[in-house]
N, C-alpha and C positions, 0 to 999 in steps of 0.2 A: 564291298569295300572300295572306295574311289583309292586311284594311284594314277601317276601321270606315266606315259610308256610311248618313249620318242617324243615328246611334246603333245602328247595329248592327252586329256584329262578323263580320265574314264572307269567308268565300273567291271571290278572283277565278278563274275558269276559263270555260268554255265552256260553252253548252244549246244542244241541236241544234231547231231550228224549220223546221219543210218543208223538210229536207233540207240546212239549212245550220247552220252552225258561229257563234252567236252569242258576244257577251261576256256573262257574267251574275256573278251575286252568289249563294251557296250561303249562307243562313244558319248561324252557329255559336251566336250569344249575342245577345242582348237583353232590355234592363230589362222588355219585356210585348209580348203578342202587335196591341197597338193601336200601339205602334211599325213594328213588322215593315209592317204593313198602310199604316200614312201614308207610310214609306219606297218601298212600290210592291211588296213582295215578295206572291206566291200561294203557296199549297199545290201543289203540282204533283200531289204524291203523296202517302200519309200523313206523315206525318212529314219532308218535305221540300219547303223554302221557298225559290224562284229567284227573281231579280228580273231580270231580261233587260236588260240595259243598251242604250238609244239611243247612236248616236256619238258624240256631245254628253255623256253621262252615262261612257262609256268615256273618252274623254278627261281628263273631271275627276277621274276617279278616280285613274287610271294619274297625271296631274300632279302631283294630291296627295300619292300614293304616294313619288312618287320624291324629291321637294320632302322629304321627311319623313328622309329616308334622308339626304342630303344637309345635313341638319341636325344628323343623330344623330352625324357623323365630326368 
């Protein structure tokens, strides 16, 4: 599911870390790469930017998300 998290436009899914199935943030869009970095995203790989979400940060998200949805009807 896209949601936008600090100004940046990105995909909610999964990054695996020592064998477990985290929540993360897959970059798609942002105004500049000093955004992406104060939001908390890495480079993992060339071209690909994760932000591994804390519990606390999975939570706000997903609340936002659905709060947003719930708006749109």
């Amino acid at each position: 599911m896209k949601v936008h998290y600090k100004g940046v436009l990105c995909n909610l899914a999964t990054y695996r870390v020592m064998g477990e199935d985290k929540p993360a943030l897959y970059y798609i869009d942002s105004p500049d790469q000093e955004t992406m970095l104060k939001a908390g995203f890495v480079d993992v790989q060339p071209c690909l930017w994760v932000k591994v979400l804390t519990d606390e940060e999975y939570n706000a998200v997903s609340y936002t998300h659905l709060r947003a949805h719930e708006t749109d009807q």
